[in-house]
The first five atom37 places (N, CA, C, CB, O) and aatype in JSON, in Angstrom:
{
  "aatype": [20, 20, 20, 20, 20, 20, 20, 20, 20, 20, 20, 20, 20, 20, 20, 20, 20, 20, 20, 20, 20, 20, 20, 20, 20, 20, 20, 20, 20, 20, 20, 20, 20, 20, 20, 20, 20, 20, 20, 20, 20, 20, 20, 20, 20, 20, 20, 20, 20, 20, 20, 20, 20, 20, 20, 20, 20, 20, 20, 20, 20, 20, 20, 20, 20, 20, 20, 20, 20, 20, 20, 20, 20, 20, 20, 20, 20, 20, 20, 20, 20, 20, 20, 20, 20, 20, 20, 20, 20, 20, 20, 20, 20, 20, 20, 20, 20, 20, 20, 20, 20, 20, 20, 20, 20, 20, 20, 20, 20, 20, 20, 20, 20, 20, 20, 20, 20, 20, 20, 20, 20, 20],
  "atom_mask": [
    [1, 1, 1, 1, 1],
    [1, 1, 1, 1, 1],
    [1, 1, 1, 1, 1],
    [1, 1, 1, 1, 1],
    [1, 1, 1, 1, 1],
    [1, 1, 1, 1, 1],
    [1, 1, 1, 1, 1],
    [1, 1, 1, 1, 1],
    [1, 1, 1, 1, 1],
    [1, 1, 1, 1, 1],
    [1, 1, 1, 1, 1],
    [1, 1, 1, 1, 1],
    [1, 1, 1, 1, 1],
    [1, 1, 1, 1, 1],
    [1, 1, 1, 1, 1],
    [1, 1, 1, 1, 1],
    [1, 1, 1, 1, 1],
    [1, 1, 1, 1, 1],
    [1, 1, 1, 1, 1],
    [1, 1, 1, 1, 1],
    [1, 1, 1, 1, 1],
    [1, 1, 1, 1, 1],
    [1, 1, 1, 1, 1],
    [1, 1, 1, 1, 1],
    [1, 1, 1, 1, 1],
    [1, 1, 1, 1, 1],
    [1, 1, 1, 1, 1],
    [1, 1, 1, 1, 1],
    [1, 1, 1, 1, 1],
    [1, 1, 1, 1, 1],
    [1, 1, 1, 1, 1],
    [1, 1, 1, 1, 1],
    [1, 1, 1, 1, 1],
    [1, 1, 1, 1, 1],
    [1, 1, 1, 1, 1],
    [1, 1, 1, 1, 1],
    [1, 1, 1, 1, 1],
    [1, 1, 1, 1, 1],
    [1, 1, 1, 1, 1],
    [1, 1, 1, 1, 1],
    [1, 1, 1, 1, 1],
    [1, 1, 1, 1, 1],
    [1, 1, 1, 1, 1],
    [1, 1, 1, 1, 1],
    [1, 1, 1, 1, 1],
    [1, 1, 1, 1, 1],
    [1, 1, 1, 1, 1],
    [1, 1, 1, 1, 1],
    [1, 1, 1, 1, 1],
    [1, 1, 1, 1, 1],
    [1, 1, 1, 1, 1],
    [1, 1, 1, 1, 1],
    [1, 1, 1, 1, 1],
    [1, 1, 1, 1, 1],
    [1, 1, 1, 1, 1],
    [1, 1, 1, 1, 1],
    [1, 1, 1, 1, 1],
    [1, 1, 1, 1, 1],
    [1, 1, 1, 1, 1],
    [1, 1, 1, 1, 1],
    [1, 1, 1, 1, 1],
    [1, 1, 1, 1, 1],
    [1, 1, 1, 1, 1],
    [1, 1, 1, 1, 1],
    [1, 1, 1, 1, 1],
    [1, 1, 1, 1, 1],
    [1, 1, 1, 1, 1],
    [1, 1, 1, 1, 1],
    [1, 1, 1, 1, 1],
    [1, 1, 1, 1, 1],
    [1, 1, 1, 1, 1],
    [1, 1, 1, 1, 1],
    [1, 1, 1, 1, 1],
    [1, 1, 1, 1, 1],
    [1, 1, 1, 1, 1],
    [1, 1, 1, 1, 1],
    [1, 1, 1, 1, 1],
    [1, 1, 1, 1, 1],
    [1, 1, 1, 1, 1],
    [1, 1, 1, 1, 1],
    [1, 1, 1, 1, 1],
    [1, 1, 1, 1, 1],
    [1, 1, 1, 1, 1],
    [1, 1, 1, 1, 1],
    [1, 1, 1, 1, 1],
    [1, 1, 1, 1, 1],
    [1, 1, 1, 1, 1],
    [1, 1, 1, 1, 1],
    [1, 1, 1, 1, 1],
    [1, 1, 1, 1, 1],
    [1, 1, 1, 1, 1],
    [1, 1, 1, 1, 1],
    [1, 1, 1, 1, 1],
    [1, 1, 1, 1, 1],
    [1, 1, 1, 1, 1],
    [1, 1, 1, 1, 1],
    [1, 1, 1, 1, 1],
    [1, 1, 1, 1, 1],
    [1, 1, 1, 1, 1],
    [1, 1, 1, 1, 1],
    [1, 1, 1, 1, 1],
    [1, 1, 1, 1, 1],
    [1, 1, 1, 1, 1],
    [1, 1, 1, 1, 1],
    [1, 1, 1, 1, 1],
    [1, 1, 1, 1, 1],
    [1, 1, 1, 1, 1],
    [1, 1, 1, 1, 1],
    [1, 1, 1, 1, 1],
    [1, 1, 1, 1, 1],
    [1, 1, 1, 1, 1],
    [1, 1, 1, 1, 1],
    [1, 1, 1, 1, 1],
    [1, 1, 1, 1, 1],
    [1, 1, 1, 1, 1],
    [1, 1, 1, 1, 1],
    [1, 1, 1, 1, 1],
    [1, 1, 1, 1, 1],
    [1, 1, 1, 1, 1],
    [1, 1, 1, 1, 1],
    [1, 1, 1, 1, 1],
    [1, 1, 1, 1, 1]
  ],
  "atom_positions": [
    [[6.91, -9.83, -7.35], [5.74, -9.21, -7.93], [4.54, -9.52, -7.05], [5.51, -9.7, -9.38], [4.19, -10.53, -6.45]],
    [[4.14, -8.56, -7.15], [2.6, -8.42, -5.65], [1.71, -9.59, -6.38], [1.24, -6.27, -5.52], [2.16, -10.21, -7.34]],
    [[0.59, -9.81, -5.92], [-0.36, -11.12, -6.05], [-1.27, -10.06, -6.94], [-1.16, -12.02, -4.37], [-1.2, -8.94, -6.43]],
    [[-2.07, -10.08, -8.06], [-3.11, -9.0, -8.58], [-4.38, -9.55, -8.48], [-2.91, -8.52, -10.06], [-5.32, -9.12, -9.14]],
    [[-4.46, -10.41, -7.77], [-5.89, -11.12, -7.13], [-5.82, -10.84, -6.12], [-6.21, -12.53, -7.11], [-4.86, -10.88, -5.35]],
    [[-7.19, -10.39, -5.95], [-7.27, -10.01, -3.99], [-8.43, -10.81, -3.83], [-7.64, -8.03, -3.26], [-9.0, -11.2, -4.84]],
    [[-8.95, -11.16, -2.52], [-9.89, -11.19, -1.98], [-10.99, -9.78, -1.72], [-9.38, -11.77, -1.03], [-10.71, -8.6, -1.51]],
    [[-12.09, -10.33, -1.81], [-13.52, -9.5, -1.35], [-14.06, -10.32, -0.34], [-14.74, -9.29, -2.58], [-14.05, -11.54, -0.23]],
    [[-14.65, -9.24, 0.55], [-15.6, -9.7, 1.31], [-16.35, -10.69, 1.08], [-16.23, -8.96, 1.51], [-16.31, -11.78, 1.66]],
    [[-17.3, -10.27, -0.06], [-18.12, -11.39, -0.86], [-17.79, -12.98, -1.04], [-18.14, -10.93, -2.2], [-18.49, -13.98, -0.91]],
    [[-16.35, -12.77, -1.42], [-15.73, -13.95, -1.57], [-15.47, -14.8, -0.3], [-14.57, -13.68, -2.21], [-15.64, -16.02, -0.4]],
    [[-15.17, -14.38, 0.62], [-15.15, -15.13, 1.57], [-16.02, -15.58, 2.14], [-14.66, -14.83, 2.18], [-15.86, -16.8, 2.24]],
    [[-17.32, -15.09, 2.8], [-18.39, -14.99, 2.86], [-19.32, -16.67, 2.42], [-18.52, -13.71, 2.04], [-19.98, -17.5, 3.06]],
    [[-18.81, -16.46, 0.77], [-19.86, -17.08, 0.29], [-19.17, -18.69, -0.44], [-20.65, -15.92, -0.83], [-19.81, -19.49, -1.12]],
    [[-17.67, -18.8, -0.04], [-17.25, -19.67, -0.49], [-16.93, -20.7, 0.62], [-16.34, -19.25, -1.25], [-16.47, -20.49, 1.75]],
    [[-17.28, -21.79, 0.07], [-17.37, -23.52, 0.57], [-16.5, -24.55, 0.58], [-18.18, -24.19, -0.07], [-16.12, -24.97, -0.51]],
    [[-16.05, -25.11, 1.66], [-15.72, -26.54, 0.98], [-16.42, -27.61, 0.66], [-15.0, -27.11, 1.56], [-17.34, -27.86, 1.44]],
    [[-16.31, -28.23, -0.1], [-17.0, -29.29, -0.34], [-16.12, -30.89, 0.07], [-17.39, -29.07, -1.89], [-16.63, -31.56, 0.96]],
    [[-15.44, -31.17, -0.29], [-15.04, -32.18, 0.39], [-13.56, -32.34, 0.6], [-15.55, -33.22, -0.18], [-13.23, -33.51, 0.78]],
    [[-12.52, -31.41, 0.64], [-11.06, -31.2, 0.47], [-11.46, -29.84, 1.4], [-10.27, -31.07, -1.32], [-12.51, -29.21, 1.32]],
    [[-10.37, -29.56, 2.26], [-10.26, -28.13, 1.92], [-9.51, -27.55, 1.26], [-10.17, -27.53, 2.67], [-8.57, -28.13, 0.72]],
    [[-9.8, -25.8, 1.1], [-9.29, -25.3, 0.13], [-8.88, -24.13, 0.75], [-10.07, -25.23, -0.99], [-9.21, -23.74, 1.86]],
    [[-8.05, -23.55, -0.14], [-7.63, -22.3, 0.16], [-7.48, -21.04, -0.84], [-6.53, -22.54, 0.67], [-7.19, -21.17, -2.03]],
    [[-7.69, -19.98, -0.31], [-8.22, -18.66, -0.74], [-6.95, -17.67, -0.59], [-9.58, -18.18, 0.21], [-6.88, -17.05, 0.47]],
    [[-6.19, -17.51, -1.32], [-5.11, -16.89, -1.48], [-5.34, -15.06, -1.12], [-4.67, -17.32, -3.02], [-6.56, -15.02, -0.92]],
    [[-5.17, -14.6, -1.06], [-5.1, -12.95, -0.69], [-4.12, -12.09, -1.15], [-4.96, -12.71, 0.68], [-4.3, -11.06, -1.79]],
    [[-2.74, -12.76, -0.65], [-1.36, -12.37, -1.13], [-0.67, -11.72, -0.08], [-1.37, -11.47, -2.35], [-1.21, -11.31, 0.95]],
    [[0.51, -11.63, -0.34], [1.89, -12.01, 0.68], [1.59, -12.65, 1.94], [2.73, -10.68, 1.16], [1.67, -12.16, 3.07]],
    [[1.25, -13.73, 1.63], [1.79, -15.1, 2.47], [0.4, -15.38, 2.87], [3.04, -14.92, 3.94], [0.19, -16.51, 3.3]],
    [[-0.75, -14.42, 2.79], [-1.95, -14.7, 3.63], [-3.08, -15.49, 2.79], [-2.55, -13.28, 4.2], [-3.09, -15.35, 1.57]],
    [[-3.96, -16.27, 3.37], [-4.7, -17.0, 2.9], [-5.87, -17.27, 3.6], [-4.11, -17.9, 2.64], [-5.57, -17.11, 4.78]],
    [[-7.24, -17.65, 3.5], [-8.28, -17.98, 4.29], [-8.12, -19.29, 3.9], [-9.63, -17.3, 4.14], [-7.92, -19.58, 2.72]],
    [[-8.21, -20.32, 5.01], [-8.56, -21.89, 5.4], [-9.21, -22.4, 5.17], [-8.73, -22.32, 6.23], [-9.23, -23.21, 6.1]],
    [[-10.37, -22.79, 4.15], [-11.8, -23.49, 4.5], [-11.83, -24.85, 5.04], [-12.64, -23.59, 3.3], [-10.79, -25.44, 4.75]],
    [[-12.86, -25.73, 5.89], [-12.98, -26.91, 5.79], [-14.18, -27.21, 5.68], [-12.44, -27.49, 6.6], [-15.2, -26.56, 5.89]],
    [[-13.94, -28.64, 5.22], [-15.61, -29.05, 5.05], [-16.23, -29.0, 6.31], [-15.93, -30.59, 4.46], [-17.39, -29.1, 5.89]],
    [[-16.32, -28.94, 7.26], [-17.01, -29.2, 8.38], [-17.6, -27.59, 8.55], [-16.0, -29.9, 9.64], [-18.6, -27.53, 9.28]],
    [[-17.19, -26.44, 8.06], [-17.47, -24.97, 7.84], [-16.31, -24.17, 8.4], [-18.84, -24.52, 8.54], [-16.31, -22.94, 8.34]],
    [[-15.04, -25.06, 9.09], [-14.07, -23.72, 9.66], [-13.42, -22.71, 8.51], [-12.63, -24.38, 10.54], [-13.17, -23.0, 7.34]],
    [[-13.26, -21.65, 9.05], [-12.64, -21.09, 8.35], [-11.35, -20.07, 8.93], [-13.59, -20.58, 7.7], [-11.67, -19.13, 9.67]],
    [[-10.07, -20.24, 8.62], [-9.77, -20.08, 9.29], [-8.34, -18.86, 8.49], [-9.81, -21.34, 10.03], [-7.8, -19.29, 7.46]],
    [[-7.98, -17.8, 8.91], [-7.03, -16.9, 8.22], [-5.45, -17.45, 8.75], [-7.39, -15.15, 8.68], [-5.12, -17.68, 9.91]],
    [[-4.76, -17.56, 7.72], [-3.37, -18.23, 7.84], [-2.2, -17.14, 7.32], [-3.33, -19.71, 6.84], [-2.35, -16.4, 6.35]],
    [[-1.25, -17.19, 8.02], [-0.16, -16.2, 6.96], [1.03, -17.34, 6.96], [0.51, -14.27, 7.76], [1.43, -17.95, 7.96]],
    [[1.33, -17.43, 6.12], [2.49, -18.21, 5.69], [4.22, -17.35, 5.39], [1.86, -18.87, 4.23], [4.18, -16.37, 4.66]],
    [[5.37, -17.69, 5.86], [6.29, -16.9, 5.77], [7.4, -17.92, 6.01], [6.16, -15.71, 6.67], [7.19, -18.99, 6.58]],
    [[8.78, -17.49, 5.46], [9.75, -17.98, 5.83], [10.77, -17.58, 6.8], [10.12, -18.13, 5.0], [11.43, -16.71, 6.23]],
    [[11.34, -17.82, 8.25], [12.23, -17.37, 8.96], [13.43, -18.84, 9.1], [11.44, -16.74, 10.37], [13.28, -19.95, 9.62]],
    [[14.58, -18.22, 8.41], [15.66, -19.05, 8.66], [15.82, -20.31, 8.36], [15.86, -19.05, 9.67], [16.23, -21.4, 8.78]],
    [[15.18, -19.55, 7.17], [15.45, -21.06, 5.8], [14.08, -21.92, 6.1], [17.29, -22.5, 6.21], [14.09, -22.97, 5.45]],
    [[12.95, -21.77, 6.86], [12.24, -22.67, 7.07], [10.67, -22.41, 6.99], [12.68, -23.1, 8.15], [10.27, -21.79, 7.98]],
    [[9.67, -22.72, 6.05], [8.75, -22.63, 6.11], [7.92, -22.73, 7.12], [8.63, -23.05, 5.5], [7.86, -23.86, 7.6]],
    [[7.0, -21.65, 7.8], [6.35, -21.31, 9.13], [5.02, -20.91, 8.75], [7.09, -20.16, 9.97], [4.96, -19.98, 7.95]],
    [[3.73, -21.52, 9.24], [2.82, -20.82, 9.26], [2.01, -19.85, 10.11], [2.41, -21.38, 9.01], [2.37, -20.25, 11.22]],
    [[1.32, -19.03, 10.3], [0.69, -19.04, 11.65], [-0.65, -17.8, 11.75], [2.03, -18.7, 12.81], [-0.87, -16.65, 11.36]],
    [[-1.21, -18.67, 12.39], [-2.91, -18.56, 12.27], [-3.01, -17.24, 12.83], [-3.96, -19.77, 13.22], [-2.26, -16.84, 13.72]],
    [[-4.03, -16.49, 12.25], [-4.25, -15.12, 12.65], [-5.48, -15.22, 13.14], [-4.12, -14.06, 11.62], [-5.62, -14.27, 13.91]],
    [[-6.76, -16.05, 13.1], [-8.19, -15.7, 13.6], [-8.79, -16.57, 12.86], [-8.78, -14.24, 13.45], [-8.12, -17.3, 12.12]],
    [[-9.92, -16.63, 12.89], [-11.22, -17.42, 12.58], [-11.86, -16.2, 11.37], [-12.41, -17.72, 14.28], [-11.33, -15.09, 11.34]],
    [[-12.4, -16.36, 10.91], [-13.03, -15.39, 9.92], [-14.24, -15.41, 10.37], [-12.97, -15.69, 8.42], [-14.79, -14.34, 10.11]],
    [[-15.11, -16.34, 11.08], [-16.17, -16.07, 11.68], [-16.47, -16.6, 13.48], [-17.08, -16.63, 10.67], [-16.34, -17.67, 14.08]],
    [[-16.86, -15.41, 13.8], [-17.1, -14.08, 13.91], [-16.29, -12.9, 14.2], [-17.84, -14.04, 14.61], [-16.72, -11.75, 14.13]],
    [[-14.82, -13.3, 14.62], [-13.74, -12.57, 14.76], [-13.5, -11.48, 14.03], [-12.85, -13.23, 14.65], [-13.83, -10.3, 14.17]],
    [[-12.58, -12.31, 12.89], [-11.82, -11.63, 12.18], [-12.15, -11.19, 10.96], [-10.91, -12.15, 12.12], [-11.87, -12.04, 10.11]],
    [[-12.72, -10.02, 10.41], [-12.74, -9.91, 8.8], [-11.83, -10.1, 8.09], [-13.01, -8.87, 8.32], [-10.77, -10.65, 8.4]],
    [[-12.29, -9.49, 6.64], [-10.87, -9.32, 5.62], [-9.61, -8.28, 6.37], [-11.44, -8.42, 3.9], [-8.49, -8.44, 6.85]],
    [[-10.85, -6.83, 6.05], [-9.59, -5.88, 6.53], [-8.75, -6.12, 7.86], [-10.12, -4.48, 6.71], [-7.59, -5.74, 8.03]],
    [[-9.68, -6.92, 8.93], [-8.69, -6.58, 10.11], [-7.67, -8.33, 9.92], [-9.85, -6.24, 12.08], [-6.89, -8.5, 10.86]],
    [[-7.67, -9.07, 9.21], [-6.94, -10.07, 8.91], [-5.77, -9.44, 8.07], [-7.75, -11.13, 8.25], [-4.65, -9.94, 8.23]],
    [[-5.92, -8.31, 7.13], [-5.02, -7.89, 6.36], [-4.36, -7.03, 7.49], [-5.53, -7.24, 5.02], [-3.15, -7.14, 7.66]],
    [[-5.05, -6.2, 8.25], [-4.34, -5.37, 9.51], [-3.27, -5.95, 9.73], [-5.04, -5.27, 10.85], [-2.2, -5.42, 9.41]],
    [[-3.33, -7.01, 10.25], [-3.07, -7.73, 11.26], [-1.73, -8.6, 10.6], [-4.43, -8.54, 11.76], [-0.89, -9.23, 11.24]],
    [[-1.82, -8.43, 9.1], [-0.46, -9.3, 8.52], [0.27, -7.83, 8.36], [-0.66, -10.48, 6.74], [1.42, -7.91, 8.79]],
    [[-0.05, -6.44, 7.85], [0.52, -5.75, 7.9], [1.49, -5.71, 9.13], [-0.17, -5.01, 7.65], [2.67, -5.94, 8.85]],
    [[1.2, -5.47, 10.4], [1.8, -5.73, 11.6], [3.05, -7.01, 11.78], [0.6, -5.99, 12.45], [4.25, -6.84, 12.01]],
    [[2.39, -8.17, 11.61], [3.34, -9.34, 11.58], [4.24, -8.65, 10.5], [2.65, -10.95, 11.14], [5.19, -7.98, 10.9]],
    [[3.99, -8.77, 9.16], [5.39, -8.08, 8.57], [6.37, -7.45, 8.68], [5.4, -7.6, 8.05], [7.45, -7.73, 8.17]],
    [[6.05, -6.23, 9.57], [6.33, -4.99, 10.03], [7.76, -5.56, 11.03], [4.86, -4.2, 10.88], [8.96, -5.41, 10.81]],
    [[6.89, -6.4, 12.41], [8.13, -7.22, 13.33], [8.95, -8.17, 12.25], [7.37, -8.4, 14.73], [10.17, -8.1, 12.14]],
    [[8.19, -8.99, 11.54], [9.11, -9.7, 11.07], [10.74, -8.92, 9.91], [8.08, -10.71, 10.35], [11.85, -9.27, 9.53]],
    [[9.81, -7.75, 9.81], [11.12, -7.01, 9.2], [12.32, -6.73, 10.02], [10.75, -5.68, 8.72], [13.51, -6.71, 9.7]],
    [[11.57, -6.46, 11.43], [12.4, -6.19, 12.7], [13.1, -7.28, 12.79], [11.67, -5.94, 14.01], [14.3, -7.02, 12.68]],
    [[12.75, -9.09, 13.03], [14.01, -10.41, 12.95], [12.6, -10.43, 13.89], [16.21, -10.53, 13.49], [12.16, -11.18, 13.02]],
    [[11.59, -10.31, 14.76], [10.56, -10.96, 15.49], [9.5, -11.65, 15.24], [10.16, -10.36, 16.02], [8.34, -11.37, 15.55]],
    [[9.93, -12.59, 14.66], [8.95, -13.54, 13.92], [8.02, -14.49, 15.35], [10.1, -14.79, 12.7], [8.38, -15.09, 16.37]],
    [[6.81, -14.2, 14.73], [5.45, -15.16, 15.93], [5.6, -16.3, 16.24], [3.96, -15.44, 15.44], [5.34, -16.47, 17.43]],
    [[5.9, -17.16, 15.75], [6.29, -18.72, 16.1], [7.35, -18.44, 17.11], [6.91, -19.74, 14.73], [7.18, -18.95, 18.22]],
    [[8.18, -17.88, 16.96], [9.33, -18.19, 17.73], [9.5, -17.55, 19.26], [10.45, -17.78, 16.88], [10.39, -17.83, 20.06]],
    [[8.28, -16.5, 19.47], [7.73, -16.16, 20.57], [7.3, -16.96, 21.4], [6.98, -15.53, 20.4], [7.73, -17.1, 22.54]],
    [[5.93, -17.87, 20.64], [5.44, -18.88, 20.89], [6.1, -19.91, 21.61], [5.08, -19.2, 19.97], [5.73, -20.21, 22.74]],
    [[7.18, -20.57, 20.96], [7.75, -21.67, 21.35], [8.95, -21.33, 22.43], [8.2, -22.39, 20.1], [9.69, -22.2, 22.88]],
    [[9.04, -20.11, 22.75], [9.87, -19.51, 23.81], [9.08, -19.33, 25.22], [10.4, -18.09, 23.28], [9.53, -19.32, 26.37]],
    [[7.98, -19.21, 24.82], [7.12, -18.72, 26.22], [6.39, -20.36, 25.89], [5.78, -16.78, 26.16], [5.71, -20.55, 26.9]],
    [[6.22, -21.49, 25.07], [5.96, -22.46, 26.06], [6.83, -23.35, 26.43], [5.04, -23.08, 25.79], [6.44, -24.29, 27.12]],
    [[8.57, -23.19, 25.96], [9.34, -23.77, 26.67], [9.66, -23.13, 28.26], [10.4, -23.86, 25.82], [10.17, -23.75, 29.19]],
    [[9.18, -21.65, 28.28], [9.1, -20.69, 29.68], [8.42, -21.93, 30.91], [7.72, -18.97, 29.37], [8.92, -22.39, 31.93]],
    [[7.25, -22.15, 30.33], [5.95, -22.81, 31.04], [6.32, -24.11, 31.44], [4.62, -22.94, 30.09], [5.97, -24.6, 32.51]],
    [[6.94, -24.63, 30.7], [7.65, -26.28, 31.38], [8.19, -26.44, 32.31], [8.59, -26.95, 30.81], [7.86, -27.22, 33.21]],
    [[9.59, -25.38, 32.26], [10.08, -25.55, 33.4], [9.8, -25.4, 34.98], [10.77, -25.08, 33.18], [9.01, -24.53, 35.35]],
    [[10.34, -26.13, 35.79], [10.1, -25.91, 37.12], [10.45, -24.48, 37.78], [10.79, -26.92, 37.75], [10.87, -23.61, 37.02]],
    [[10.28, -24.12, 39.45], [10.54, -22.85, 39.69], [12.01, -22.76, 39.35], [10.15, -22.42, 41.09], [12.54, -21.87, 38.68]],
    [[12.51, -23.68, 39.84], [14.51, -24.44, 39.76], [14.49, -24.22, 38.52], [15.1, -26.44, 40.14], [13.61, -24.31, 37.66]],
    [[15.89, -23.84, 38.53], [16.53, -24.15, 36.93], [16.36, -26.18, 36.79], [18.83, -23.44, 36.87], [16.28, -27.05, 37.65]],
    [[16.37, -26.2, 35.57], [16.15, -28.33, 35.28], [17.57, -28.18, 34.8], [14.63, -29.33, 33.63], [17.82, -27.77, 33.67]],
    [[18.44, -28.48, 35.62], [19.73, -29.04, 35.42], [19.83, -30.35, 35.43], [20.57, -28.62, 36.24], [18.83, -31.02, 35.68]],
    [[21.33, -31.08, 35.11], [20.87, -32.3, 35.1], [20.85, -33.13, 36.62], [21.7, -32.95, 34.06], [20.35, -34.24, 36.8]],
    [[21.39, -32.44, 37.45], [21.49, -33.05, 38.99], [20.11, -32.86, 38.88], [22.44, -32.28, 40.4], [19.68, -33.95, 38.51]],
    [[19.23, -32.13, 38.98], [17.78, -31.88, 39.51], [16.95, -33.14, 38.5], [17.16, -29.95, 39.17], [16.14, -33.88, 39.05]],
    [[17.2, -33.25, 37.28], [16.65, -33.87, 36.64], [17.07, -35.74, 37.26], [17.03, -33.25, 35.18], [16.4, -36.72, 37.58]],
    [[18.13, -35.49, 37.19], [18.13, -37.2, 37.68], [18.1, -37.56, 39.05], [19.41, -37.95, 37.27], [18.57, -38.62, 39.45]],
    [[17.64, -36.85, 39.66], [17.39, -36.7, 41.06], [15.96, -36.77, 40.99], [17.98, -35.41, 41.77], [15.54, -37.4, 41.96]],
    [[15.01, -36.34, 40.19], [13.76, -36.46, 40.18], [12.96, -37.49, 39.75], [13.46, -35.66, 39.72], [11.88, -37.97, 40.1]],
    [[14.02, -37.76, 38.64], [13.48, -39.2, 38.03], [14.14, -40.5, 39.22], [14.27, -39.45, 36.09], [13.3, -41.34, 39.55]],
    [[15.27, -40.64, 39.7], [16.15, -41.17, 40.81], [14.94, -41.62, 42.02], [17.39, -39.83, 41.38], [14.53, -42.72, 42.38]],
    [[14.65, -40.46, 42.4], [12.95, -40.42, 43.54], [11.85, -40.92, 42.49], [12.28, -38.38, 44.24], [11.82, -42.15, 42.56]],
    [[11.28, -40.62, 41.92], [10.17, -41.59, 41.2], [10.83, -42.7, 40.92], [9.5, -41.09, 39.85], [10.53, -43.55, 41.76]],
    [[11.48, -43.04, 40.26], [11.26, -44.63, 39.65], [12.01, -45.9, 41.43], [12.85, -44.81, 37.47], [11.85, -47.12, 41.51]],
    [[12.61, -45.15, 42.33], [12.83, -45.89, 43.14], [12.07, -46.11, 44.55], [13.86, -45.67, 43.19], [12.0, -47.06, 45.32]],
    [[11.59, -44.97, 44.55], [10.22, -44.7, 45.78], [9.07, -45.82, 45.99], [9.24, -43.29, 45.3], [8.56, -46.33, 46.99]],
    [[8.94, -45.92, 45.09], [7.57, -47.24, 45.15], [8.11, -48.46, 46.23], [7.29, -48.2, 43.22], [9.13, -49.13, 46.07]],
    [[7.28, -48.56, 47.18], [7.64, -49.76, 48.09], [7.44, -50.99, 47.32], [6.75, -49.82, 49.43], [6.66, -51.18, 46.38]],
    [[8.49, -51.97, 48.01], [8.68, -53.3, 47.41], [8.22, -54.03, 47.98], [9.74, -53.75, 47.21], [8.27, -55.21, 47.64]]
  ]
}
């Protein structure tokens, strides 16, 4: 059953944390962030493969509004209907970034550590 509370503009706008933060529900999975310090921040929450995932869509100020935060989960839904869930992009392109130009096999790997830890003159 859909959420029958929505967010307004207004509402976001004009609501605070005070000393916790809090959160501002919208519905299917999306939420605005508050913190006391003033962030605010749009979250969609979802499950892929048994496992609770969150992941941040924008800042609400000056970025992102309501509608283009709701855009914007429309879309994520859309892939995630496809099996292309955002996290898992993420953590694919920064395991991409680690590696060396070489494949890290394990000859290369203990060959690298092999030269560092024995190189240092005695």
């Amino acid at each position: 059953m859909a959420n029958s509370y929505k967010l307004t503009n207004s509402i976001c706008r004009s609501a605070r944390a005070s000393n916790t933060a809090i959160k501002l529900f919208d519905g299917e999975g999306m939420y605005l962030w508050i913190f006391p310090p003033g962030a605010e921040i749009w979250r969609l929450a979802y499950r892929a493969h048994g496992k609770q995932n969150t992941y941040s869509l924008g800042s609400l100020r000056p970025e992102l509004s309501l509608a283009a935060a709701r855009s914007r989960r429309a879309e994520l839904r859309a892939k995630m209907r496809e099996g292309i869930f955002p996290t898992s992009r993420v953590t694919s392109h920064q395991r991409m970034r680690h590696l060396p130009g070489r494949m890290a096999t394990c000859q290369f790997t203990s060959r690298s550590w092999f030269s560092a830890r024995f190189s240092m003159p005695w």
